[in-house]
C-alpha positions in Angstrom: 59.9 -137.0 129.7 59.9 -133.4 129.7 56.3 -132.2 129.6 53.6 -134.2 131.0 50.0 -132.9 131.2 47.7 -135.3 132.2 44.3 -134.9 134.1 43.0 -137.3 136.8 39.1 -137.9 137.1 38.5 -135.1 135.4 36.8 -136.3 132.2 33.6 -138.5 132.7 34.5 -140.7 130.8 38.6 -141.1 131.7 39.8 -141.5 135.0 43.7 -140.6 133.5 44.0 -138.3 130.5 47.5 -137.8 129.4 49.9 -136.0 127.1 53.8 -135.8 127.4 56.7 -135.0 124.9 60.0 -136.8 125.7 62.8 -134.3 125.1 66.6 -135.2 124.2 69.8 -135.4 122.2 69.2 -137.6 118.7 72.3 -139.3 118.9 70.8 -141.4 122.1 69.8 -144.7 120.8 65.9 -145.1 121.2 63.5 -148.0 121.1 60.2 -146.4 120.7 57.4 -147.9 122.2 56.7 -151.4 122.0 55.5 -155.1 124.6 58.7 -155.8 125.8 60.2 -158.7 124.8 61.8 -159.7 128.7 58.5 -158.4 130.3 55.8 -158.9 128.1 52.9 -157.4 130.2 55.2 -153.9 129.7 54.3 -150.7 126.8 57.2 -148.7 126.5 59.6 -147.1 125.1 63.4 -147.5 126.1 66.5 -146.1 126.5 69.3 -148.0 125.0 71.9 -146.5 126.7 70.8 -147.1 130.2 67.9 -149.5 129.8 65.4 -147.8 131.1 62.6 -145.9 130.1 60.7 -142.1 130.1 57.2 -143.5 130.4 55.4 -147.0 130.3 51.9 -148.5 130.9 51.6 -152.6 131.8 48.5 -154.2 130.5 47.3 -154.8 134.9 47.1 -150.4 134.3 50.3 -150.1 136.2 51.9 -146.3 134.9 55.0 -144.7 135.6 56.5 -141.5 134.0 59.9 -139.6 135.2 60.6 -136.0 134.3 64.3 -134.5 135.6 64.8 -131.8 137.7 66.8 -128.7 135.8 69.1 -127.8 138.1 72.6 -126.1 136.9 73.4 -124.6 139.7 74.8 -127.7 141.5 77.5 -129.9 139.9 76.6 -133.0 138.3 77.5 -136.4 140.1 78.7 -139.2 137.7 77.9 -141.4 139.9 74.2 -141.6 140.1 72.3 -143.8 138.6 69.8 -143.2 135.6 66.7 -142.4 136.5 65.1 -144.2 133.8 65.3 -147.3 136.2 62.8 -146.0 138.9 60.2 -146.5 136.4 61.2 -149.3 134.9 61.6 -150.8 138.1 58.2 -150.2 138.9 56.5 -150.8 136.5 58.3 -154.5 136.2 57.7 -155.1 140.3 54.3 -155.5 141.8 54.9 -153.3 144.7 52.1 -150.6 145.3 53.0 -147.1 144.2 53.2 -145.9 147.7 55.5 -148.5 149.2 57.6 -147.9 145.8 57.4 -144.4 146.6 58.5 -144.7 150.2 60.8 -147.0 149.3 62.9 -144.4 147.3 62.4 -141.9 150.4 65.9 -143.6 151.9 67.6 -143.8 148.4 67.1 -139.8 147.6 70.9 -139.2 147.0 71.3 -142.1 144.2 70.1 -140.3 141.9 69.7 -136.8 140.2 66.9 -135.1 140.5 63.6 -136.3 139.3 60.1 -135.9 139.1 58.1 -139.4 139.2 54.4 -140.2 138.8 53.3 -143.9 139.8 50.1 -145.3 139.3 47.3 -148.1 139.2 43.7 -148.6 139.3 43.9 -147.6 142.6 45.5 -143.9 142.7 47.7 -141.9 141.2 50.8 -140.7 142.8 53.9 -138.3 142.9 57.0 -137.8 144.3 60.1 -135.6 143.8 63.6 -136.5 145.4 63.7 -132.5 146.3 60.4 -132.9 148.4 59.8 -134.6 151.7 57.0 -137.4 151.0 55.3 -139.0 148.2 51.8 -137.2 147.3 48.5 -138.9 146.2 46.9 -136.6 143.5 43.6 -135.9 143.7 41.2 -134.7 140.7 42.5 -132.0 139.1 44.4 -130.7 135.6 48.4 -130.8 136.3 51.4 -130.0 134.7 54.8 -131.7 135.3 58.1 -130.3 133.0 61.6 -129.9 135.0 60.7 -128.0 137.9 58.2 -128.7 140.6 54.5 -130.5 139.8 52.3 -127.8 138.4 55.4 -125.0 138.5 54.3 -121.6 136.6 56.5 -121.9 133.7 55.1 -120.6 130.5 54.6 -124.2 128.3 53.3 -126.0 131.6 50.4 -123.0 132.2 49.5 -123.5 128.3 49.6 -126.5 128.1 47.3 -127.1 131.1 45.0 -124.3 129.4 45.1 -126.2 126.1 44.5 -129.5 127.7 41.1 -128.1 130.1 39.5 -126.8 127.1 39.3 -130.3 125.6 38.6 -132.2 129.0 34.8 -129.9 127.9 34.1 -132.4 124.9 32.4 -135.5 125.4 35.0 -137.4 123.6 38.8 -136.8 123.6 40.3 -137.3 120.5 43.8 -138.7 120.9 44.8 -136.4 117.8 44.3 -133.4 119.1 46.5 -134.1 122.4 49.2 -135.1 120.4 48.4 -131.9 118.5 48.9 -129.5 122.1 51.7 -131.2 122.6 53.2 -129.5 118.8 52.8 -125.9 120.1 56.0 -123.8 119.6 55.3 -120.3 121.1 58.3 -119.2 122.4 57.6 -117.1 125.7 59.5 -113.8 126.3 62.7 -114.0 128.4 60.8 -112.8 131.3 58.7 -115.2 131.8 61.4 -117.9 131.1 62.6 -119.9 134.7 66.0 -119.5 136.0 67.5 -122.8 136.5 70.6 -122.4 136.3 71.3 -123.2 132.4 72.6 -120.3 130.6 69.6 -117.7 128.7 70.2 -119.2 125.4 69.4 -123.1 126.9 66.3 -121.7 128.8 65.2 -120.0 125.6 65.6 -123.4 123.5 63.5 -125.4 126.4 60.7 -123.3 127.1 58.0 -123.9 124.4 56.0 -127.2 124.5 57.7 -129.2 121.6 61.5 -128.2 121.3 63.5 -128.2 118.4 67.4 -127.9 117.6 69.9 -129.2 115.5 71.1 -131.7 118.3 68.2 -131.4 120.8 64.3 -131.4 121.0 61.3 -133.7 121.2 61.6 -137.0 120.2 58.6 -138.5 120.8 54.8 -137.2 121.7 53.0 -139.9 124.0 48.8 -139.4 124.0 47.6 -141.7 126.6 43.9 -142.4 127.8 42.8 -144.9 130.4 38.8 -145.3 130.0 36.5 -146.3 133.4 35.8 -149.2 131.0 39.3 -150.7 131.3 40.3 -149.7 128.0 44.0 -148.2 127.3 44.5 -146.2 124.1 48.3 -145.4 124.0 49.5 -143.6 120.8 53.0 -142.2 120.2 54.1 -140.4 117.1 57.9 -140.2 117.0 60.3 -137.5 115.8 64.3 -136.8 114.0 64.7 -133.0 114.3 61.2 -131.8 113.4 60.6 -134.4 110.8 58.1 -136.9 111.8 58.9 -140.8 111.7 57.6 -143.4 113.1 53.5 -143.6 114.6 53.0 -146.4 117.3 49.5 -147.2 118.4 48.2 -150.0 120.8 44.7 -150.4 122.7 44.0 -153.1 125.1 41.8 -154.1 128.0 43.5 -153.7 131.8 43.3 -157.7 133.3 44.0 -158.8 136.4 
């Protein structure tokens, strides 16, 4: 992922609102979201090339969801391993978040750097490999993109903005978050982080959905976990700007 905005016990009726676009090259082969077929308690999407995935939900309510960290000021490390496997990992295991969590405390350097949330009924959590210690989120409206949770970039404060003024309506329309997550404004260079990429790179990531002829969002994930136990996970799917295929699932959490 690239974007997440999500809201935790915020919404009377949803302990876990949610809305993230993954952002990345088209030529990387994709399987959009699906049971797997090896773990067939497992919603997600995955990454062909290293087997992982961006964002997945089990059918017990287990969730994980891994931004990177935009860093080009240090040099990459071909060596490290994708990060796509810390939530895959998880998400197949059924290790807590927090041992998971503290787990990958003494593995910080295997990786590049990455932004992961963890979750089950019991909490949501997150933890960076550029911070000290795994945080338990309380209620609140977040943003995560490729910086630090809730960082000031421009599409993380509008997006967080656009997602508030629904959390006001009694029901959340699944539409209308995969509808936020559309929004193109492009911010002045001002405003735009410095992360190391050169101006024209930060230009082309800062708006909410990104599109380029080799780059930009490939797939918009709307996810809402009801108090009832119900799971309503949509994902509407992207080539360029074009959209392709729509994946939609509901099901009851079990133990």
């Amino acid at each position: 992922m690239c974007l997440i905005l999500f809201a935790v016990d915020a919404h009377p009726d949803y302990p876990l609102i949610l809305a993230a676009n993954r952002d990345e090259f088209y030529q990387r082969p994709t399987r959009s979201a699906e049971f797997w077929p090896d773990f067939p308690e497992l919603l997600a999407g995955c990454d062909l090339e290293a087997q992982g995935t961006w964002l997945g939900i089990t059918r017990q309510g287990r969730i994980a969801a891994v931004t990177n960290v935009r860093d080009g000021f240090t040099a990459k490390n071909r060596r490290h391993q994708s990060r796509g496997m810390l939530t895959r990992d998880f998400l197949t295991s059924d290790e807590s978040p927090l041992s998971y969590l503290q787990g990958l405390q003494t593995q910080r350097t295997l990786y590049p750097g990455y932004n992961l949330l963890l979750g089950d009924r019991n909490g949501l959590y997150y933890y960076s490999n550029k911070q000290p210690a795994p945080i338990r989120l309380e209620a609140g409206v977040y943003g995560l993109s490729n910086g630090a949770l809730n960082s000031p970039w421009p599409k993380l404060n509008r997006g967080r903005t656009l997602l508030q003024q629904l959390l006001e309506h009694s029901h959340i329309d699944p539409e209308q978050l995969l509808s936020l997550l559309k929004n193109r404004i492009q911010p002045s260079d001002d405003e735009l982080p410095d992360t190391g990429v050169s101006l024209g790179w930060e230009r082309l990531l800062a708006p909410c959905f990104i599109q380029s002829e080799d780059y930009g969002t490939r797939a918009s994930t709307a996810l809402l976990i009801g108090r009832n136990g119900n799971i309503e996970f949509h994902e509407q799917n992207y080539d360029h700007s074009t959209e392709t295929e729509r994946k939609s699932f509901s099901f009851f959490t079990k133990d």
